[in-house]
KERO-639559 format. One record per residue: x negated, y, z of N, C-alpha, C, CB in turn. Coordinates in steps of 0.001 Angstrom, whole numbers, plus 500000, padded with zeros to 6 digits. Glycine has a CB too. Example, Ala and Ser with C-alpha at 12.3 -4.5 7.8 and 13.67 -1.06 7.14 Angstrom:
     nX     nY     nZ    caX    caY    caZ     cX     cY     cZ    cbX    cbY    cbZ
 486810 494310 507800 487700 495500 507800 486800 496700 507800 488692 495527 509046
 487150 497750 507080 486330 498940 507140 487100 500030 507870 485916 499402 505725
END
This chain:
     nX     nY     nZ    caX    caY    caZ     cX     cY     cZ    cbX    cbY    cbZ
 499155 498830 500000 500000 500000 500000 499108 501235 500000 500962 499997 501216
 499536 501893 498699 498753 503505 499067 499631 504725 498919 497433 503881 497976
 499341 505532 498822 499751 506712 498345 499355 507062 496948 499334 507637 499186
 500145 507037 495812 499353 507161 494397 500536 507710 493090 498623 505357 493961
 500066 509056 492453 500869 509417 492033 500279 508973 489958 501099 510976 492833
 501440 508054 490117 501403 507104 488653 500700 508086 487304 503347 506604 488140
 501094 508915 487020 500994 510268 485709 499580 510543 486407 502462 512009 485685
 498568 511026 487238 497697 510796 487650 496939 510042 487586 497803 510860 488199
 496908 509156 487994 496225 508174 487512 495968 507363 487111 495979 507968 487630
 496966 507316 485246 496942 506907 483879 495796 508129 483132 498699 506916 483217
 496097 509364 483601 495473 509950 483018 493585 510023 483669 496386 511122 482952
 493136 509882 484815 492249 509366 485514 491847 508150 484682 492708 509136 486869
 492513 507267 484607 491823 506073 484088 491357 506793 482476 493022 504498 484051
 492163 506845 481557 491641 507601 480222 490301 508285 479903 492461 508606 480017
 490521 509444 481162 489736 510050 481202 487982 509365 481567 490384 510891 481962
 488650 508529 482681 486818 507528 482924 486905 506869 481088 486895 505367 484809
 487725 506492 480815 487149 505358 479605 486721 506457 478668 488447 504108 478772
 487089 507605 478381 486800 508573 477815 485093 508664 477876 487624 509647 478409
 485054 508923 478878 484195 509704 479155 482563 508292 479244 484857 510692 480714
 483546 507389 479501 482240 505972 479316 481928 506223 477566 483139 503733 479709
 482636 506651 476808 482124 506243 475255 483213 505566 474918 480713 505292 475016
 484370 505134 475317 485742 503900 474977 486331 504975 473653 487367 503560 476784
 486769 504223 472597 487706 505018 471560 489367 504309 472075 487150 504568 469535
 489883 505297 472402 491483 505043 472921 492371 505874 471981 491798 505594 474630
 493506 505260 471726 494410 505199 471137 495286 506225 471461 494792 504139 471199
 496244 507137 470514 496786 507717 471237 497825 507109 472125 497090 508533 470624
 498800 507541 473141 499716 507139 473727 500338 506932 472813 500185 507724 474589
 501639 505623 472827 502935 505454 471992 504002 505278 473256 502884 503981 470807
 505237 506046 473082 506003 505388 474141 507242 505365 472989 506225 506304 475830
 507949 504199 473885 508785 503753 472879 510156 503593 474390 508033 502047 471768
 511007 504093 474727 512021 504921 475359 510931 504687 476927 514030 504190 475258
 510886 503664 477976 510857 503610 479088 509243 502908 479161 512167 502915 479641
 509037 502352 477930 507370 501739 477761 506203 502260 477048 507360 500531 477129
 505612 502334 477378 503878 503403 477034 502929 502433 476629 502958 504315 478630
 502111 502592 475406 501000 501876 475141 499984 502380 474856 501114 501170 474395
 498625 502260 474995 497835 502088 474660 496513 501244 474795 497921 502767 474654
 495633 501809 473303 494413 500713 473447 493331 501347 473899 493963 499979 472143
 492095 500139 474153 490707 501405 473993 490080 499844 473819 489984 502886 475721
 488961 500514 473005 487703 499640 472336 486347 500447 473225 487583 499888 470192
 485314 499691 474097 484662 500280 474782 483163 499156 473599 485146 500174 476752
 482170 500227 473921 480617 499339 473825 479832 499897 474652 479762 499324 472412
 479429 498650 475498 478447 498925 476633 477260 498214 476759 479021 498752 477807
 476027 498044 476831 475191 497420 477390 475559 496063 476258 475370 497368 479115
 475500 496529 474983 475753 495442 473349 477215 495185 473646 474673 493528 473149
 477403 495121 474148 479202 494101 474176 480331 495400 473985 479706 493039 476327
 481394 494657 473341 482019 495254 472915 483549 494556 473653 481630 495322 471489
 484480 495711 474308 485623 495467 475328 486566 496086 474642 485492 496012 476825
 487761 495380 474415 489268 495661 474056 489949 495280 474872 489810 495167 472966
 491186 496428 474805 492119 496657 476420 493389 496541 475649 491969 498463 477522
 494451 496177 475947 496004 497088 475371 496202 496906 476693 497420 496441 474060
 496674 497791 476931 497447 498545 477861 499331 499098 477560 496436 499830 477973
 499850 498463 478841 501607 498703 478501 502128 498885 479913 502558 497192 477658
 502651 500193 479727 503177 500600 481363 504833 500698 480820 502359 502522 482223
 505427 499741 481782 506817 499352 481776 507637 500183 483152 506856 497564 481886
 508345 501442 482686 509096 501970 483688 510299 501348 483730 509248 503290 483594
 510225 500719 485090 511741 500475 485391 512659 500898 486349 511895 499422 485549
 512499 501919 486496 513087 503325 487233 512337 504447 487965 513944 502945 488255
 512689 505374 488084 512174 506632 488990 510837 506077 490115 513722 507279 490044
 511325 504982 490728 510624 504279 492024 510033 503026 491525 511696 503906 493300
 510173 502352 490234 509063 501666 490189 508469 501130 488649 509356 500585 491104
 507769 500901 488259 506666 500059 487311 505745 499465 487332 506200 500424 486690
 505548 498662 485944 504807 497620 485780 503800 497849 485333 505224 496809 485218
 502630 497785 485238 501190 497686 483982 500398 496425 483600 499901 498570 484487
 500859 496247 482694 499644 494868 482156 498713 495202 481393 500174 493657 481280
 497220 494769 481705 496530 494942 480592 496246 493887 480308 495579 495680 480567
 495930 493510 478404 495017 492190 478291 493864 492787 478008 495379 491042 477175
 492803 492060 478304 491555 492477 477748 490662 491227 476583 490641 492833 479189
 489649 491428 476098 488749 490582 475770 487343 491057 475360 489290 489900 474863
 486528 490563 476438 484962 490876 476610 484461 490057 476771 484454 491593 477459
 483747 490205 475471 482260 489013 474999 483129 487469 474898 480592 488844 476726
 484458 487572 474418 484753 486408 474284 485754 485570 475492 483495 485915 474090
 485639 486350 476409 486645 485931 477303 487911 487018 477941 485808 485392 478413
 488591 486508 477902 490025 486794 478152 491019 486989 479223 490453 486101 477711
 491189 488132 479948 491406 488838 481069 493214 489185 480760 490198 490271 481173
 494562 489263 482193 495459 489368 482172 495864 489727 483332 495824 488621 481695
 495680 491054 483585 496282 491985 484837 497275 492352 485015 495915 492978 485042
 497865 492231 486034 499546 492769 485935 499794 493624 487379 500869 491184 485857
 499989 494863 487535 500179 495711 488999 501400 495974 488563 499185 497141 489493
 502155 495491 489672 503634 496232 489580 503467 496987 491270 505335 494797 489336
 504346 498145 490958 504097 499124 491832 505678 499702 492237 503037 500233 491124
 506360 499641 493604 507201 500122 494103 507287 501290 494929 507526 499384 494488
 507911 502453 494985 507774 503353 495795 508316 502457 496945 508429 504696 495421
 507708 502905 498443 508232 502331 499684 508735 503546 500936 506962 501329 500250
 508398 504779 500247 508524 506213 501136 507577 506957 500762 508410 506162 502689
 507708 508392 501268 507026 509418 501242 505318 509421 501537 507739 510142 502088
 504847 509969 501223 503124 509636 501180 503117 510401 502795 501856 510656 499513
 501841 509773 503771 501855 510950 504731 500993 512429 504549 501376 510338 505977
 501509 513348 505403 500983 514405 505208 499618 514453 505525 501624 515231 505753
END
């Protein structure tokens, strides 16, 4: 459980892959779901992400990413519920 404001830190994450050298995709949202990609090269290897943030109301969503680096194959899923007010 944290305190974490979603539009924040989608754009936080971008911004690190940005800023590593990653070529990302623009956003697509398609009514309540958001996509994008990024192609990273680091240290020779080369990392692909899609990324899909699933709103399913005001208080909560989903994010999956798949990935595949150097050949192997990654499947993250954070689903995230509001539970109350952040403290002051």
């Amino acid at each position: 459980s944290k305190c974490t404001d979603p539009t924040a830190d989608q754009k936080a994450q971008q911004a690190m892959l940005a800023k590593a050298g990653c070529q990302l995709t623009p956003l697509l949202q398609s009514g309540k779901t958001y996509r994008y990609s990024a192609t990273c090269k680091m240290a020779g290897m080369t990392t692909t992400s899609d990324s899909v943030l699933e709103v399913e109301s005001a208080e909560a969503y989903t994010i999956t990413v798949d990935s595949v680096a150097d050949g192997s194959k990654t499947h993250e899923v954070l689903r995230a519920r509001r539970t109350g007010d952040c403290a002051k």
